[in-house]
Gaussian input, Z-matrix of N, CA and C with variables (Angstrom, degrees):
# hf/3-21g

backbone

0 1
 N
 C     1     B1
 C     2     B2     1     A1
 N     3     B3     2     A2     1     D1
 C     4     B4     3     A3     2     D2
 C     5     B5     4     A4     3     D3
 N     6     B6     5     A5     4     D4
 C     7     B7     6     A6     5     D5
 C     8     B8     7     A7     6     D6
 N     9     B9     8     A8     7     D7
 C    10    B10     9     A9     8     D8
 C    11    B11    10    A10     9     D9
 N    12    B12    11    A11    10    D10
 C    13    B13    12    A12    11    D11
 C    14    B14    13    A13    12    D12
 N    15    B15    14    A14    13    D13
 C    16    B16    15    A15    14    D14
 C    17    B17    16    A16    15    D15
 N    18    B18    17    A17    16    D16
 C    19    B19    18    A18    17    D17
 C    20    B20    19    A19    18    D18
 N    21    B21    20    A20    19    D19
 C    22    B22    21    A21    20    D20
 C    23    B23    22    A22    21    D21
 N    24    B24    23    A23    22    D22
 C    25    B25    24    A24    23    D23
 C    26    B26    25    A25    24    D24
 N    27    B27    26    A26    25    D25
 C    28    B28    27    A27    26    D26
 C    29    B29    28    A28    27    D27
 N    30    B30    29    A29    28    D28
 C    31    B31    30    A30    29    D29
 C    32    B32    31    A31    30    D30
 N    33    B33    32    A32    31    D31
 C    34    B34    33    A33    32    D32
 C    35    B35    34    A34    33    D33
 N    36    B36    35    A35    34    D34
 C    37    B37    36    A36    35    D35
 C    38    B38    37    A37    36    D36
 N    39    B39    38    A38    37    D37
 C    40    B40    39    A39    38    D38
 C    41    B41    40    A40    39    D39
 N    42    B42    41    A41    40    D40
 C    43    B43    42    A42    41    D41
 C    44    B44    43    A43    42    D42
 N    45    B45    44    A44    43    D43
 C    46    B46    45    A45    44    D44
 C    47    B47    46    A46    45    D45
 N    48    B48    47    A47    46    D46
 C    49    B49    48    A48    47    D47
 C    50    B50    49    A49    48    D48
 N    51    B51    50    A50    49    D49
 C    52    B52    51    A51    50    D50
 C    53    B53    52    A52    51    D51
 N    54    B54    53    A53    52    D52
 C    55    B55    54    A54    53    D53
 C    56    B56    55    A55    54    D54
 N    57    B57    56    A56    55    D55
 C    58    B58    57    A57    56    D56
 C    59    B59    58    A58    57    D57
 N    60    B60    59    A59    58    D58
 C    61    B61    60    A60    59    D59
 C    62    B62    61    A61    60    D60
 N    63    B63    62    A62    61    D61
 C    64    B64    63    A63    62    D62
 C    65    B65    64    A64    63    D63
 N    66    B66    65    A65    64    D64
 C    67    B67    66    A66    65    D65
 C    68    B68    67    A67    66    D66
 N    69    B69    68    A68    67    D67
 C    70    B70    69    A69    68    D68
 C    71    B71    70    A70    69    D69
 N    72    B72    71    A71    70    D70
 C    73    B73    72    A72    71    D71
 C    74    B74    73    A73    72    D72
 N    75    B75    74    A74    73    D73
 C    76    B76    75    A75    74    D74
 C    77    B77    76    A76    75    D75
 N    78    B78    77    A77    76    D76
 C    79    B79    78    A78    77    D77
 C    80    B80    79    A79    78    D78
 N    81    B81    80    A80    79    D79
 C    82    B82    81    A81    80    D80
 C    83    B83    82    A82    81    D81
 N    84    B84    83    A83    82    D82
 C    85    B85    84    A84    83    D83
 C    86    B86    85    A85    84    D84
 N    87    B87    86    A86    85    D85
 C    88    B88    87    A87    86    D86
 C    89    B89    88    A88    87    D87
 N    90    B90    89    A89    88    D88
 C    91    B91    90    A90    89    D89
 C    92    B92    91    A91    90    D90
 N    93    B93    92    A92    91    D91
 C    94    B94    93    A93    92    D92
 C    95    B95    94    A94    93    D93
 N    96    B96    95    A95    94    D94
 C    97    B97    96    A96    95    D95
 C    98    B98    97    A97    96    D96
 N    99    B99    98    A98    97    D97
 C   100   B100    99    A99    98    D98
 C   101   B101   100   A100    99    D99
 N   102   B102   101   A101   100   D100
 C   103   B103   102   A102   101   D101
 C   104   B104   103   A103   102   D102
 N   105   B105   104   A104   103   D103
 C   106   B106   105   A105   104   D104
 C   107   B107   106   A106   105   D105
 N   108   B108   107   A107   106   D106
 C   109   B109   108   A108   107   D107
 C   110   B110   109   A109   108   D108
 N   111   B111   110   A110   109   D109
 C   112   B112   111   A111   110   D110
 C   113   B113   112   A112   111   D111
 N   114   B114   113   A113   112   D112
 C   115   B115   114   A114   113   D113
 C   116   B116   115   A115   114   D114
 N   117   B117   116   A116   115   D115
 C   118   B118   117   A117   116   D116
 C   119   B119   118   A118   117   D117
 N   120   B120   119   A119   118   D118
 C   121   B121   120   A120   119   D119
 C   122   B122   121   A121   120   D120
 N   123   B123   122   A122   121   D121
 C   124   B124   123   A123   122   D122
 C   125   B125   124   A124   123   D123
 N   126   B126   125   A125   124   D124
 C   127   B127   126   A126   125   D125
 C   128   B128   127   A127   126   D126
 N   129   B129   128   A128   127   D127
 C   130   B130   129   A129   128   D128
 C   131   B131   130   A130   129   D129
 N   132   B132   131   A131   130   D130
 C   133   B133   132   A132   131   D131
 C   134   B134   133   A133   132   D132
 N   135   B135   134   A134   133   D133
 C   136   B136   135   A135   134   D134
 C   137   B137   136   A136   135   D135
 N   138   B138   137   A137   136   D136
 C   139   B139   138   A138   137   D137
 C   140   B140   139   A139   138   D138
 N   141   B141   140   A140   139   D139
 C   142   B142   141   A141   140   D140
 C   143   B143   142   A142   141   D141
 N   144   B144   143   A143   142   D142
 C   145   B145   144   A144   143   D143
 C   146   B146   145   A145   144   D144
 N   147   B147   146   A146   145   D145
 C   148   B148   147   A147   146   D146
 C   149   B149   148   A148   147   D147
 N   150   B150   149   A149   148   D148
 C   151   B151   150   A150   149   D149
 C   152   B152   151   A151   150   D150
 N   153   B153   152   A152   151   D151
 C   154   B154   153   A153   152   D152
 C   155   B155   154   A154   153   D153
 N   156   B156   155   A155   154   D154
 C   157   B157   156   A156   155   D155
 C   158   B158   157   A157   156   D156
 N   159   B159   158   A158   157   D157
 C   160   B160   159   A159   158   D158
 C   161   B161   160   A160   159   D159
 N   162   B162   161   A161   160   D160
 C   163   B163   162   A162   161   D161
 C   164   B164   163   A163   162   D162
 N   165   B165   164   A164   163   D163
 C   166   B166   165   A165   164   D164
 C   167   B167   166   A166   165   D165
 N   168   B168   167   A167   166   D166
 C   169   B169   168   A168   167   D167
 C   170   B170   169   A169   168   D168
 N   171   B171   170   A170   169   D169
 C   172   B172   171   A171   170   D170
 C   173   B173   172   A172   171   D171
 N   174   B174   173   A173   172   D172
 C   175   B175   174   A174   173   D173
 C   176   B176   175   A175   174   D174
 N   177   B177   176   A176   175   D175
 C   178   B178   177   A177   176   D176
 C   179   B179   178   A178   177   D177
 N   180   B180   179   A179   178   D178
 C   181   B181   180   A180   179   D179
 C   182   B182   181   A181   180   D180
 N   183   B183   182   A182   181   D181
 C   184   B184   183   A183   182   D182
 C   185   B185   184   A184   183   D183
 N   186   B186   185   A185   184   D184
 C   187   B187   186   A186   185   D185
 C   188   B188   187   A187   186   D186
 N   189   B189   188   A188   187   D187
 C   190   B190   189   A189   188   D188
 C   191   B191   190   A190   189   D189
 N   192   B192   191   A191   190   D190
 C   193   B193   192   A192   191   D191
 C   194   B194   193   A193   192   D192
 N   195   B195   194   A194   193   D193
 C   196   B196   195   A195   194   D194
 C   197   B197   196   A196   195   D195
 N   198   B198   197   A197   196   D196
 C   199   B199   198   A198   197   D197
 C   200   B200   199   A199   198   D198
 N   201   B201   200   A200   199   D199
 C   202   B202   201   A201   200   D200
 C   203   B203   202   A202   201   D201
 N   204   B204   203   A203   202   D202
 C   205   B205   204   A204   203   D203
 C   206   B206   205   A205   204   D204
 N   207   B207   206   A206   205   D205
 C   208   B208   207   A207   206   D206
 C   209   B209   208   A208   207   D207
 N   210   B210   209   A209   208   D208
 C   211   B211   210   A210   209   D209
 C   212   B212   211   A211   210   D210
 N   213   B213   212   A212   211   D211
 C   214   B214   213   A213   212   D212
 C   215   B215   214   A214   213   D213
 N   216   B216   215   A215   214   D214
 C   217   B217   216   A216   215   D215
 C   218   B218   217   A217   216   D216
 N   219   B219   218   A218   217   D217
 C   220   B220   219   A219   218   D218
 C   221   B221   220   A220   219   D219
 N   222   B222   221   A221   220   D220
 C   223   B223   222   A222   221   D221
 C   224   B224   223   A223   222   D222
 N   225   B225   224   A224   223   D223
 C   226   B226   225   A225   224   D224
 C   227   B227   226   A226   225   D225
 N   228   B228   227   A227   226   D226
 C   229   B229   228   A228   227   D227
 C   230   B230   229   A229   228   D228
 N   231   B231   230   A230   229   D229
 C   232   B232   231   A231   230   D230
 C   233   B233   232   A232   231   D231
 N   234   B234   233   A233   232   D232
 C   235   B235   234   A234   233   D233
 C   236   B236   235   A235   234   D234
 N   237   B237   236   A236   235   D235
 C   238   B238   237   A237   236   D236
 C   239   B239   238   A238   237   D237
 N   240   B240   239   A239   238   D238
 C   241   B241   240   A240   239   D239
 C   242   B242   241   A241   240   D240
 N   243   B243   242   A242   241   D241
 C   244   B244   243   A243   242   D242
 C   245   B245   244   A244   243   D243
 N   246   B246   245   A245   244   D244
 C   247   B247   246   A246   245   D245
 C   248   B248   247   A247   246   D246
 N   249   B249   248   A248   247   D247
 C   250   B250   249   A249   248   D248
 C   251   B251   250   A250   249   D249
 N   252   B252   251   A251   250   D250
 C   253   B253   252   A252   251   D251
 C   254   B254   253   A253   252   D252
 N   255   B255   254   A254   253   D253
 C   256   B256   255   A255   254   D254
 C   257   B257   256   A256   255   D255
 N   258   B258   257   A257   256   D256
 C   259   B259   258   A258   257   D257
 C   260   B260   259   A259   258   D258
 N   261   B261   260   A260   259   D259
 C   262   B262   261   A261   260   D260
 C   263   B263   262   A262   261   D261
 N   264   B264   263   A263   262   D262
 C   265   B265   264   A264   263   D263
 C   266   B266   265   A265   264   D264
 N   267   B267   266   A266   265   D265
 C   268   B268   267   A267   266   D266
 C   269   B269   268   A268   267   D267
 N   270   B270   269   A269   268   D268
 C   271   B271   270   A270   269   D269
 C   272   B272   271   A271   270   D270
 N   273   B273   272   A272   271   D271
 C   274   B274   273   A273   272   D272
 C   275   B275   274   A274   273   D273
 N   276   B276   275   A275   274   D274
 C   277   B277   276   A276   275   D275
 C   278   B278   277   A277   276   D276
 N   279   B279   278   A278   277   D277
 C   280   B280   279   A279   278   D278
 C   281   B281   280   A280   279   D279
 N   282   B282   281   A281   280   D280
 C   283   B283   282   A282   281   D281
 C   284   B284   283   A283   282   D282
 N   285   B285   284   A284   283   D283
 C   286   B286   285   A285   284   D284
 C   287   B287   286   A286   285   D285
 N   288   B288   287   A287   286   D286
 C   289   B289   288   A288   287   D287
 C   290   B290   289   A289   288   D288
 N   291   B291   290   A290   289   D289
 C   292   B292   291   A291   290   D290
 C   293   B293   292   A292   291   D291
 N   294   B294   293   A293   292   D292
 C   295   B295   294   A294   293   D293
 C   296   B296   295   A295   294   D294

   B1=1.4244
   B2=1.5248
   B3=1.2808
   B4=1.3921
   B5=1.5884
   B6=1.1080
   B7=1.6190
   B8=1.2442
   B9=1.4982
   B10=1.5669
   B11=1.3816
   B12=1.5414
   B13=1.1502
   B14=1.8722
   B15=1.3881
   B16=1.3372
   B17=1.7128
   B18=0.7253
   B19=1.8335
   B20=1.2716
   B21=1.5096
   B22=1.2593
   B23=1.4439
   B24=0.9131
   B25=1.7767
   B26=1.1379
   B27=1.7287
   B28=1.5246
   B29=1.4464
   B30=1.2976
   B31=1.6268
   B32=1.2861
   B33=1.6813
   B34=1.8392
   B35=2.2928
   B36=0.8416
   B37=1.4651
   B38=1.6322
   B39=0.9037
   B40=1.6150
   B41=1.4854
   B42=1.2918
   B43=1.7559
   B44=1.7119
   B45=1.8058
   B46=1.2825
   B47=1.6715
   B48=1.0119
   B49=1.8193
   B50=1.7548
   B51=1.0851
   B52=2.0857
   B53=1.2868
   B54=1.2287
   B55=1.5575
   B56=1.7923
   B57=1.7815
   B58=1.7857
   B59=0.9468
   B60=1.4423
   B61=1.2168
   B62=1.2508
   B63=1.2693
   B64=1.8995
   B65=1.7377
   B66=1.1886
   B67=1.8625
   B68=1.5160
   B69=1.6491
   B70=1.1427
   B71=1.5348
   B72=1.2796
   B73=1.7337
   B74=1.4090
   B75=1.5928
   B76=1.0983
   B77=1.3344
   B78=1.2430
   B79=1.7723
   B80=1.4951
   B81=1.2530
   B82=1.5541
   B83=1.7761
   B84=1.8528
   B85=0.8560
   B86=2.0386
   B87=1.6901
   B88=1.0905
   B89=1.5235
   B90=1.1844
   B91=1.5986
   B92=1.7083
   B93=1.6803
   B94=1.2004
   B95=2.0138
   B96=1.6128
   B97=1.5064
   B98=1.3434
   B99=1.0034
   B100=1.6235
   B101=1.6570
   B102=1.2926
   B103=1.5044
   B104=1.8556
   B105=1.5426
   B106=0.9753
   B107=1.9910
   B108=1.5504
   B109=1.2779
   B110=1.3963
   B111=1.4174
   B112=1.4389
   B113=1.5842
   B114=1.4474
   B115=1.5939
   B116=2.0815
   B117=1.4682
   B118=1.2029
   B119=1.6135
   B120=1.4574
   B121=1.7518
   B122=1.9580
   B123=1.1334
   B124=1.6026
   B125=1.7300
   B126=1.4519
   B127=1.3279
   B128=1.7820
   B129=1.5680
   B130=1.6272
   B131=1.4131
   B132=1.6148
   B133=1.2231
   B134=1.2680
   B135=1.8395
   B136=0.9753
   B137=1.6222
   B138=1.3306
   B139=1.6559
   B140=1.1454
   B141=1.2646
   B142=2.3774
   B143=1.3188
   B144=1.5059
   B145=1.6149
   B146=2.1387
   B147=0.9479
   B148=1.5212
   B149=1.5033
   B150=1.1007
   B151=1.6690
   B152=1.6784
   B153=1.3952
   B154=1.7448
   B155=1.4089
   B156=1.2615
   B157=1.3881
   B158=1.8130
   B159=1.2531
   B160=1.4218
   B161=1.5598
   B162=1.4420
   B163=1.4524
   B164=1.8082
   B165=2.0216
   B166=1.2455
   B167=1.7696
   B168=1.4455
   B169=1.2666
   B170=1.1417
   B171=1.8923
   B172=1.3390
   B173=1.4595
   B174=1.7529
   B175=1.2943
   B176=1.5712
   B177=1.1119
   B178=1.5948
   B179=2.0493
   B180=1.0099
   B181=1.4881
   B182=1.4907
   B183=1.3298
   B184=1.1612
   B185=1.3508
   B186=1.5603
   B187=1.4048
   B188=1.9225
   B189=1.9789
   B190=1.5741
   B191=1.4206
   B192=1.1318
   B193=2.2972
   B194=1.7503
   B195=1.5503
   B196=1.6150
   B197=1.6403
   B198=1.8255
   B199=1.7098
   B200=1.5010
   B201=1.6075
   B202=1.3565
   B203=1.7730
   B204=1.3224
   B205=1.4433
   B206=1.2539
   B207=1.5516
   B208=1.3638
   B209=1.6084
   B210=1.2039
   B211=1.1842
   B212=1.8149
   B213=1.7167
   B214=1.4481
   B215=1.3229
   B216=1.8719
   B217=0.9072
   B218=1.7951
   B219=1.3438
   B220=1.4133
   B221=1.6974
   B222=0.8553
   B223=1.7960
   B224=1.0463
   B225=1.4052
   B226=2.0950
   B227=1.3452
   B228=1.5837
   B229=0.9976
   B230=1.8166
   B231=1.4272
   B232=1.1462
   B233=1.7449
   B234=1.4744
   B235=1.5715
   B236=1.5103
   B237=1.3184
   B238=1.8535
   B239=1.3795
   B240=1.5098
   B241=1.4682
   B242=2.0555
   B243=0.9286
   B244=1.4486
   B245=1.2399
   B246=1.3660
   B247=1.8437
   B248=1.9260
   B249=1.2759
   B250=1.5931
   B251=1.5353
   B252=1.6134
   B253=1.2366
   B254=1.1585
   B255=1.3519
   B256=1.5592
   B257=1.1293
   B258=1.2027
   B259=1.5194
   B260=1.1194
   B261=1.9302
   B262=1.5788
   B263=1.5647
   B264=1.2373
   B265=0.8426
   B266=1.5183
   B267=1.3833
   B268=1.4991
   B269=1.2214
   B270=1.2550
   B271=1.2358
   B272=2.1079
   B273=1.1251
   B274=1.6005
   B275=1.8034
   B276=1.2462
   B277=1.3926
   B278=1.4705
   B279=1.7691
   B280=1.2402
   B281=1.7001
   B282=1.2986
   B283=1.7889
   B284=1.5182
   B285=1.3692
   B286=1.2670
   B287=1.9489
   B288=0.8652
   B289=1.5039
   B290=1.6662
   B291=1.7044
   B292=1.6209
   B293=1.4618
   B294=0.9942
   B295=1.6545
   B296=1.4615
   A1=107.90
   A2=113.69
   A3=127.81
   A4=138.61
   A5=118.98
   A6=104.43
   A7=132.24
   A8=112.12
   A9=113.37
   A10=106.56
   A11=107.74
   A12=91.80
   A13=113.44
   A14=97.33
   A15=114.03
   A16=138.43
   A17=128.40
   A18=138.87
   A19=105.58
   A20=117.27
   A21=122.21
   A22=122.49
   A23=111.11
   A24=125.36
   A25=127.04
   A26=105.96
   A27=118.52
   A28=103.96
   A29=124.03
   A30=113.52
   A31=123.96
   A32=113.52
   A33=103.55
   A34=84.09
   A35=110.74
   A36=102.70
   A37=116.42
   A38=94.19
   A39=122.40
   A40=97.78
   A41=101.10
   A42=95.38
   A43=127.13
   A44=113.81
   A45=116.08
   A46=109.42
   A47=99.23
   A48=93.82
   A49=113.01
   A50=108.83
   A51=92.43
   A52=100.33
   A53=133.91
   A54=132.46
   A55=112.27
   A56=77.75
   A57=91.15
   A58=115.36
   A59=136.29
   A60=130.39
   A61=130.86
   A62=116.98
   A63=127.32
   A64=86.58
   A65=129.60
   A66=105.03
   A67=101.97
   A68=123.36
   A69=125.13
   A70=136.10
   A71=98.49
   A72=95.56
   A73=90.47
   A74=119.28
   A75=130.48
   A76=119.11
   A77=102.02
   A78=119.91
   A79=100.40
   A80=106.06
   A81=86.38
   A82=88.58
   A83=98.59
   A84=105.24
   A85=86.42
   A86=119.47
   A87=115.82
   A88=97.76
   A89=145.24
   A90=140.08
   A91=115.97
   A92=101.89
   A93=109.54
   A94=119.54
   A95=90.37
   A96=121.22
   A97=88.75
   A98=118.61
   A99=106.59
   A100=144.08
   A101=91.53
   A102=108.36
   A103=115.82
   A104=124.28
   A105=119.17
   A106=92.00
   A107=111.99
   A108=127.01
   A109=116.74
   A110=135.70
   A111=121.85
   A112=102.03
   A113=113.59
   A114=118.12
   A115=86.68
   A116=107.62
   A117=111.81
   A118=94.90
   A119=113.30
   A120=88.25
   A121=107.09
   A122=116.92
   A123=116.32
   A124=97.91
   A125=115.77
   A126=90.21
   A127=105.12
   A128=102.47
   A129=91.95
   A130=169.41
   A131=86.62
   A132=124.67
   A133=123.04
   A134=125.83
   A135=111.43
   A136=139.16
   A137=115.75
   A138=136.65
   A139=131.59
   A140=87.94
   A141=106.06
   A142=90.21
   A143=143.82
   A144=129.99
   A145=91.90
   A146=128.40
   A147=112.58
   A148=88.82
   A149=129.89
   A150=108.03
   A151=116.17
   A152=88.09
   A153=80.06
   A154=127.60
   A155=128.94
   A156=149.95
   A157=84.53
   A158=121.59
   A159=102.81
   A160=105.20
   A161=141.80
   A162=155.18
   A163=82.07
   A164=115.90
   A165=97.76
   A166=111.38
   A167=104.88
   A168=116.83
   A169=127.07
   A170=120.14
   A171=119.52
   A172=86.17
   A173=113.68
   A174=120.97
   A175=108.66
   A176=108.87
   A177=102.79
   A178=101.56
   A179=106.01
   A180=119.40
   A181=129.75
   A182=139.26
   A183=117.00
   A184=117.39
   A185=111.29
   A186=104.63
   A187=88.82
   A188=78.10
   A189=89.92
   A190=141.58
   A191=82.82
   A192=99.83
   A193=105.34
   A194=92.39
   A195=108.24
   A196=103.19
   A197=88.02
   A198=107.00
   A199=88.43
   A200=131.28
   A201=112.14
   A202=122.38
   A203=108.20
   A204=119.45
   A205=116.07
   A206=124.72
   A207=135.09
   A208=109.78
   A209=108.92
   A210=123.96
   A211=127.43
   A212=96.05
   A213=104.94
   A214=104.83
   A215=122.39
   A216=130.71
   A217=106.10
   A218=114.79
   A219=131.23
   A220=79.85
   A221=130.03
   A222=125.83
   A223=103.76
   A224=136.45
   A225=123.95
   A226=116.86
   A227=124.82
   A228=123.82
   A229=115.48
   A230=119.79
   A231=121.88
   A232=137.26
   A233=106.79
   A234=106.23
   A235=110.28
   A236=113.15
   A237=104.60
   A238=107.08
   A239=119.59
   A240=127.30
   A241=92.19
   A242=117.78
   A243=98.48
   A244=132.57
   A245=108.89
   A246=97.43
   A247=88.84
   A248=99.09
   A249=115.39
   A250=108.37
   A251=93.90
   A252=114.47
   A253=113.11
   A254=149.73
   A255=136.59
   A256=121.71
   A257=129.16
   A258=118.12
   A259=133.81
   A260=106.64
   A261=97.39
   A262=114.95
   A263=134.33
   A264=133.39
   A265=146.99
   A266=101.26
   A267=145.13
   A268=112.57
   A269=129.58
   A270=128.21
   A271=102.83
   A272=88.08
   A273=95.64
   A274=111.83
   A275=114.00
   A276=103.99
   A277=112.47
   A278=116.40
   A279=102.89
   A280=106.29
   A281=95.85
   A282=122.45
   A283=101.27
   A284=87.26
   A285=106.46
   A286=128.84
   A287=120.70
   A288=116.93
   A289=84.08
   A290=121.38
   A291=136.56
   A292=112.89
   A293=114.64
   A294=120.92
   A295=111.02
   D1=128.26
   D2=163.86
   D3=-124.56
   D4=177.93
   D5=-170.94
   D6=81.56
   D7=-108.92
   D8=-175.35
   D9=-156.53
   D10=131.94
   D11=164.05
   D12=-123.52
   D13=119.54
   D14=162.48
   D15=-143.65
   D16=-113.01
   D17=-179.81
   D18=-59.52
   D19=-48.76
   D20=174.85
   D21=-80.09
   D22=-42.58
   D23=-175.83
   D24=-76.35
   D25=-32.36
   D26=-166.91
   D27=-64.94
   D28=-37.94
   D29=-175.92
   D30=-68.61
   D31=-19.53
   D32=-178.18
   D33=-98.02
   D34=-6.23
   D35=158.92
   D36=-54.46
   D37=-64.55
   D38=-164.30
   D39=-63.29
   D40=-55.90
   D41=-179.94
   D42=-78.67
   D43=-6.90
   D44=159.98
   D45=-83.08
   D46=-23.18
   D47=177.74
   D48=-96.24
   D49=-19.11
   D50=159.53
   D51=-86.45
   D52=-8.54
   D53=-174.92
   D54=-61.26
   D55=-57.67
   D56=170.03
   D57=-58.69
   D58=-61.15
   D59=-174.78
   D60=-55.76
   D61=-43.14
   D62=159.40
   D63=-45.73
   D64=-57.61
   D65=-152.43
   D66=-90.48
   D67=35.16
   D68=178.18
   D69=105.08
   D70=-4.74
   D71=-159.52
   D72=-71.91
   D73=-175.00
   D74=169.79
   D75=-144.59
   D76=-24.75
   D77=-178.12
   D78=-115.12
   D79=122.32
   D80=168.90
   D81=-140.99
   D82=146.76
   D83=-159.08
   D84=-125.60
   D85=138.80
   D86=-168.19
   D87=-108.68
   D88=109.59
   D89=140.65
   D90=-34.89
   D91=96.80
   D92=-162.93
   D93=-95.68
   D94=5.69
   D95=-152.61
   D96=-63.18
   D97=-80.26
   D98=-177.97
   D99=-73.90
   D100=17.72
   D101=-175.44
   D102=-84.06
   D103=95.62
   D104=-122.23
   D105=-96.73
   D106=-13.65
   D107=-165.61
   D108=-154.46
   D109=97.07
   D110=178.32
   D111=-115.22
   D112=133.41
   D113=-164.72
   D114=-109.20
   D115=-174.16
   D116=-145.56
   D117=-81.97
   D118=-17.63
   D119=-177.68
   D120=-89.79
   D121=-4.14
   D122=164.33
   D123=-72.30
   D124=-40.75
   D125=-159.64
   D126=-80.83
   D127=-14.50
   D128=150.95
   D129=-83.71
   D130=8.64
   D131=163.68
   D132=-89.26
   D133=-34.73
   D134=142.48
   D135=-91.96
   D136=40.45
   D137=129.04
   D138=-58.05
   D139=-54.55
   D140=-168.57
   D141=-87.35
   D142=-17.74
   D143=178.03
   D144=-86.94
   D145=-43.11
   D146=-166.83
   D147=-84.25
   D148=-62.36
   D149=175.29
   D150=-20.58
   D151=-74.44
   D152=-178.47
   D153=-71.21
   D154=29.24
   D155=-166.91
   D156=-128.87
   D157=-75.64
   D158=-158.88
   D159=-65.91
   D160=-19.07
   D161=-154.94
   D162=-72.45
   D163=-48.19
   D164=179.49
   D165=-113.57
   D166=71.33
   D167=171.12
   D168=50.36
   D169=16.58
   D170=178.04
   D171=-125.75
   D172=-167.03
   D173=-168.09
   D174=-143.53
   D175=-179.81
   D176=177.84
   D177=-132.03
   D178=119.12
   D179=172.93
   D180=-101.55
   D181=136.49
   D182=175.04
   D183=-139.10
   D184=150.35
   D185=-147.46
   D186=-127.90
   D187=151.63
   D188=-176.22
   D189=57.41
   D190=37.87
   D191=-171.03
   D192=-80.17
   D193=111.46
   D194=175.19
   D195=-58.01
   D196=148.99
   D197=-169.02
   D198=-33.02
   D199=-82.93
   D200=-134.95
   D201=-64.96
   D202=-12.97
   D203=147.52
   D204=-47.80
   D205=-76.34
   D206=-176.70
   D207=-29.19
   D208=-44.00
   D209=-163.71
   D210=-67.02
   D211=-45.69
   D212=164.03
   D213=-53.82
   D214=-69.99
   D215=-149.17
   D216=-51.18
   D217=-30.64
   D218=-157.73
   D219=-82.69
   D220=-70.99
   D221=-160.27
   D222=-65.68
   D223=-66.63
   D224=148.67
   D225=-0.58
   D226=-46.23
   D227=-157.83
   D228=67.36
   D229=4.51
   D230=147.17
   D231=-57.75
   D232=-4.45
   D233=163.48
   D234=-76.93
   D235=-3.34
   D236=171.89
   D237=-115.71
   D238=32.83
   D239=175.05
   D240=-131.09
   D241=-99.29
   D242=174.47
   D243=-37.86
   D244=145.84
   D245=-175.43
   D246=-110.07
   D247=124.96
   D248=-178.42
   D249=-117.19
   D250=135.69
   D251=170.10
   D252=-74.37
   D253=135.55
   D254=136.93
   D255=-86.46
   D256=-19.20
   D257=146.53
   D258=-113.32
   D259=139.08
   D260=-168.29
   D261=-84.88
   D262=19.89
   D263=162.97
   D264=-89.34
   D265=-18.31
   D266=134.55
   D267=-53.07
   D268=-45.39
   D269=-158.17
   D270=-82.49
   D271=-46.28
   D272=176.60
   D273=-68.07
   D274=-41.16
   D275=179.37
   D276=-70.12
   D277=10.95
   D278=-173.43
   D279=-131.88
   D280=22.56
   D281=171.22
   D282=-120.35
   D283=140.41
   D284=177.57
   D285=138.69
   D286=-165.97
   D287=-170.65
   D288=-60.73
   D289=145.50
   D290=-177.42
   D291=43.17
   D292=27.87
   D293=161.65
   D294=-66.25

């Protein structure tokens, strides 16, 4: 994922992430590295996707969110509601078969 997610974006967001989840996922993990701006209806889309991720016992994580990302989430007080990776390299050695 790249760019932005807001007004415009948030809906094919929203609809690739209930997508996954209807075909099973449980964990879903978002690559946040290049996402250069997310305004408040992206960041409510990724609410209603980990809601409905933990409702079926998995979660939604997101990894590597540039400062001005970091930043909403940090003044939200949403960095103590998502559990975020800052590195994606970490993040991959910790996906996978018993993750």
């Amino acid at each position: 994922m790249g760019g932005e997610i807001d007004l415009y974006t948030a809906p094919q967001l929203r609809d690739e992430l209930v997508g996954a989840l209807e075909d099973g996922a449980r964990r879903l993990v978002i690559d946040m590295s290049r996402v250069e701006f997310c305004d408040s209806t992206g960041i409510s889309v990724l609410l209603s996707a980990m809601k409905r991720s933990r409702d079926k016992n998995g979660d939604l994580e997101l990894g590597a969110p540039r400062p001005a990302v970091t930043k909403v989430l940090e003044v939200t007080g949403l960095d103590e509601v998502f559990t975020i990776h800052q590195d994606l390299g970490t993040l991959s050695a910790s996906v996978g078969p018993g993750a």
